[in-house]
ZAMARGU-4260 file (C-alpha; in steps of 0.2 Angstrom, whole numbers, plus 5000, padded with zeros to 4 digits):
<rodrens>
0) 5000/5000/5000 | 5004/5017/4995 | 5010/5028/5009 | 4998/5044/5013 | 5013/5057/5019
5) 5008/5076/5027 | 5020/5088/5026 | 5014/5105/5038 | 5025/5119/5031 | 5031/5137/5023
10) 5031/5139/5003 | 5046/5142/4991 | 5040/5150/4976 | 5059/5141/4968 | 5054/5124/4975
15) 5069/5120/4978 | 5062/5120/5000 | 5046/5120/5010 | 5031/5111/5005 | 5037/5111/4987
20) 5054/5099/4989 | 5044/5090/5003 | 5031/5085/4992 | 5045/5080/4979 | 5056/5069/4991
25) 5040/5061/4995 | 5035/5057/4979 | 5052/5051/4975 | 5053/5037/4984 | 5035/5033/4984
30) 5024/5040/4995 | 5007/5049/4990 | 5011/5068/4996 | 5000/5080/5006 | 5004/5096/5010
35) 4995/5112/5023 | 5002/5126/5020 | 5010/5137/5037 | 5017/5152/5029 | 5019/5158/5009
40) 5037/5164/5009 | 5045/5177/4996 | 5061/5164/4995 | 5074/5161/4981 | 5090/5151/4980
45) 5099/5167/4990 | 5089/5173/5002 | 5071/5177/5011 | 5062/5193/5008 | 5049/5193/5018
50) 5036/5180/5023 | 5017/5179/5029 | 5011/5168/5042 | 4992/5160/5039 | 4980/5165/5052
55) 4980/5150/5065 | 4961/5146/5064 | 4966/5142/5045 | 4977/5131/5046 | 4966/5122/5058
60) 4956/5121/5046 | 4967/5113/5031 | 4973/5099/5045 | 4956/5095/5050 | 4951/5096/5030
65) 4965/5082/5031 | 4961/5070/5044 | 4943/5069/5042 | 4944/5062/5023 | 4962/5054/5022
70) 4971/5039/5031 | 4988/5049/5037 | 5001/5036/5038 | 5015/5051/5043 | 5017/5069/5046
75) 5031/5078/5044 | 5031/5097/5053 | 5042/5111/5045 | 5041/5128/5045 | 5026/5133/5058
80) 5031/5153/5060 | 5023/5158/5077 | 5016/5154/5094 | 4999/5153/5087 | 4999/5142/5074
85) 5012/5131/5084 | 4996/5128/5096 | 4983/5127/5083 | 4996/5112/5076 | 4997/5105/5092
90) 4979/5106/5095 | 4974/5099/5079 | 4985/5085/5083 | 4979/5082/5099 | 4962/5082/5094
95) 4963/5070/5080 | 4972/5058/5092 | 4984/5051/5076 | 4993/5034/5078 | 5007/5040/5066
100) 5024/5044/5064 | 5028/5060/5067 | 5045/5070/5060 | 5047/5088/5067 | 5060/5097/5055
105) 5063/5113/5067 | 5065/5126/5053 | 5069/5141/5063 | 5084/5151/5051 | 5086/5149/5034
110) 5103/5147/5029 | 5104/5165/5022 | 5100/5169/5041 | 5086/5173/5039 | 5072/5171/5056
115) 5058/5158/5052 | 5052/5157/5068 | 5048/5169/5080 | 5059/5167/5097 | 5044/5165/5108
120) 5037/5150/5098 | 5051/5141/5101 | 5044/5138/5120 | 5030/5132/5111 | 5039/5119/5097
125) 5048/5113/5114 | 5035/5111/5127 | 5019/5104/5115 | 5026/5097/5099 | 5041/5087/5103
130) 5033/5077/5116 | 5022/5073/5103 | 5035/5068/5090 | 5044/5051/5085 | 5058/5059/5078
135) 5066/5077/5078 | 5079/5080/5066 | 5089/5100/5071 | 5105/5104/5062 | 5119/5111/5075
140) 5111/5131/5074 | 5091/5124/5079 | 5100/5113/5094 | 5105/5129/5102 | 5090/5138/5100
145) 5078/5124/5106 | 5091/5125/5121 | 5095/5140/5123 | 5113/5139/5123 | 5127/5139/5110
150) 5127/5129/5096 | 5139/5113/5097 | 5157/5115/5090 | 5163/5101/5088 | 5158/5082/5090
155) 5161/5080/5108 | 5148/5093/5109 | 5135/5086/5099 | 5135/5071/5109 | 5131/5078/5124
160) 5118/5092/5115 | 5110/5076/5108 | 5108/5068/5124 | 5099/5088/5130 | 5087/5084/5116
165) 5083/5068/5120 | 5075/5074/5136 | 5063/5088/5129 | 5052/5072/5124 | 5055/5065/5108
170) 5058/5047/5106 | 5071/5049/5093 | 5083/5064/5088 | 5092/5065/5073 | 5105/5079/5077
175) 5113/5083/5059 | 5131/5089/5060 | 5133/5097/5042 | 5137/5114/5049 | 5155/5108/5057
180) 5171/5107/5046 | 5180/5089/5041 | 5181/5081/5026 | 5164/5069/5031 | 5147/5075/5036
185) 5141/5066/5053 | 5126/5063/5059 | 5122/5055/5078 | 5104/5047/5080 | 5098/5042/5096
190) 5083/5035/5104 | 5075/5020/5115 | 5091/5014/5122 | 5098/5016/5104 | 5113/5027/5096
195) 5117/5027/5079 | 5133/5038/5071 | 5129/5040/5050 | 5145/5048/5043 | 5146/5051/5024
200) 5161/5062/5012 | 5153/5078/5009 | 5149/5081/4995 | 5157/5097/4984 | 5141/5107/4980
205) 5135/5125/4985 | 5117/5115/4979 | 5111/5115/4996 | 5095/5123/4997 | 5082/5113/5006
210) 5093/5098/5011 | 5084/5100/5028 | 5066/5100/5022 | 5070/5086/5008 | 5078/5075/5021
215) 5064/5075/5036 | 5050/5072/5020 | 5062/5058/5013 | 5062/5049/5031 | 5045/5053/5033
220) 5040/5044/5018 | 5051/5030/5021 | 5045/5026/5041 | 5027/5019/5038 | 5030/5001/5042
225) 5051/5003/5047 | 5063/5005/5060 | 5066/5025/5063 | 5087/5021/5060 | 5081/5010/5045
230) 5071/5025/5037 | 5086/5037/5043 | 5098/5028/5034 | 5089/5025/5020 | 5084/5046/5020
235) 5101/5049/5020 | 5106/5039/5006 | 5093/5048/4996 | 5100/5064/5001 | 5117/5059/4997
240) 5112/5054/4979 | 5101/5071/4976 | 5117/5081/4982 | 5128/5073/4971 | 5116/5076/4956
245) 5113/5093/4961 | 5124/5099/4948 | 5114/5093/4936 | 5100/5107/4939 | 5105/5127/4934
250) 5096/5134/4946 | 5095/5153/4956 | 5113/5161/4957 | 5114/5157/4975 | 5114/5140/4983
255) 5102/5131/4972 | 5092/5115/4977 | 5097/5095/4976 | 5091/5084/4963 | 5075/5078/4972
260) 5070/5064/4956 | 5090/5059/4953 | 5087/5042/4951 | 5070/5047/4941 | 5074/5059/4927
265) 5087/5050/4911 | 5102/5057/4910 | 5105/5069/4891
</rodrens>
């Protein structure tokens, strides 16, 4: 059976992020995509002009449009924008009572730097939404925020900023280390007695917009009826393969996106 996949996020008018490469990772490995929008964002492959949230109330109303006609068989949460619609998610959730994977992709800076969520939602993403999520997935930058310290520096300091995360409430945290230097990329899950340490080359590309969003919607799509390190592992093989074919694409004159359907698409 086909996967039904939600994704709860901002927009990017050059798709290369939000609920536009969500909706592609999904689809790319399989899944039957569902989108609510959060926030429509004036974005391109250099940078965020300006944003506007959706009233609250509204995007109530899209999740309840949702769970009352579609079987969800995973959600993944990105870009929420403010404390309200951070409650009216939680709420929504809640309410419905979902037995579902749930992947929470903190998107809180863009990596022009630009402020995606307001610093007093964050109380909210931490006190009601990660108790309620089965995996959260922050790069070094969102760890800090949603502890209100410095980000990690190094890999001593992820592993003690992982086991900080761990006790917000989610079972498992995917705690991404891309933003260190080093010739590898490493990542450190850990959950339910678990710890898992994916480490990969990086890859030489400035195609990175949106590596974030398309890696919480691949492992979304991929958890429905698998392990969380199973779907982690085979998320980040995914990624690896779209970053690698990211030259392919000419796209933006800033960091342009990864090639969501790599293994898709015929080579010219």
């Amino acid at each position: 059976m086909i996967p039904n996949v939600l994704s709860i996020a901002g927009t990017d008018p050059t798709s290369g992020a939000g609920i536009q490469a969500d909706l592609k990772a999904m689809y790319a490995l399989g899944a039957y995509g569902m989108s609510v929008i959060t926030a429509v964002v004036a974005q391109n492959t250099q940078g965020v002009r300006r944003f506007v949230a959706l009233e609250p109330d509204f995007v109530a109303d899209q999740l309840d449009a949702v769970f009352e006609d579609v079987r969800v068989d995973a959600i993944k949460i990105g870009m929420i924008a403010n404390v309200g619609i951070a409650e009216a998610i939680a709420d929504r959730l809640h309410h419905h009572g979902l037995d579902c994977p749930i992947v929470l992709d903190p998107v809180m800076v863009a990596k022009s730097g630009d402020r995606l969520l307001s610093p007093e939602a964050v109380s909210v993403v931490r006190d009601k939404l990660l108790p309620m999520c089965t995996l959260l997935t922050p790069n070094l930058p969102e760890a800090g925020d949603l502890l209100q310290k410095p980000e990690p520096a190094s890999l001593q300091e992820m592993h003690s900023t992982l086991k900080e995360l761990c006790l917000l409430g989610p079972e498992w945290v995917l705690l991404k280390g891309g933003h260190l230097d080093g010739p590898d990329s490493v990542d450190l899950l850990q959950g339910q007695g678990q710890n898992h340490v994916f480490q990969s080359p990086r890859i030489p590309t400035r195609n990175t917009h949106g590596t974030g969003c398309s890696l919480s919607s691949a492992i979304a799509a991929l958890l429905p009826g698998r392990s969380v390190p199973t779907a982690v592992g085979l998320g980040k093989e995914y990624l690896n393969g779209a970053l690698a074919a990211a030259d392919q694409l000419q796209i933006g004159l800033g960091q342009g996106p990864v090639h969501h359907f790599h293994a898709l698409w015929p080579l010219k």
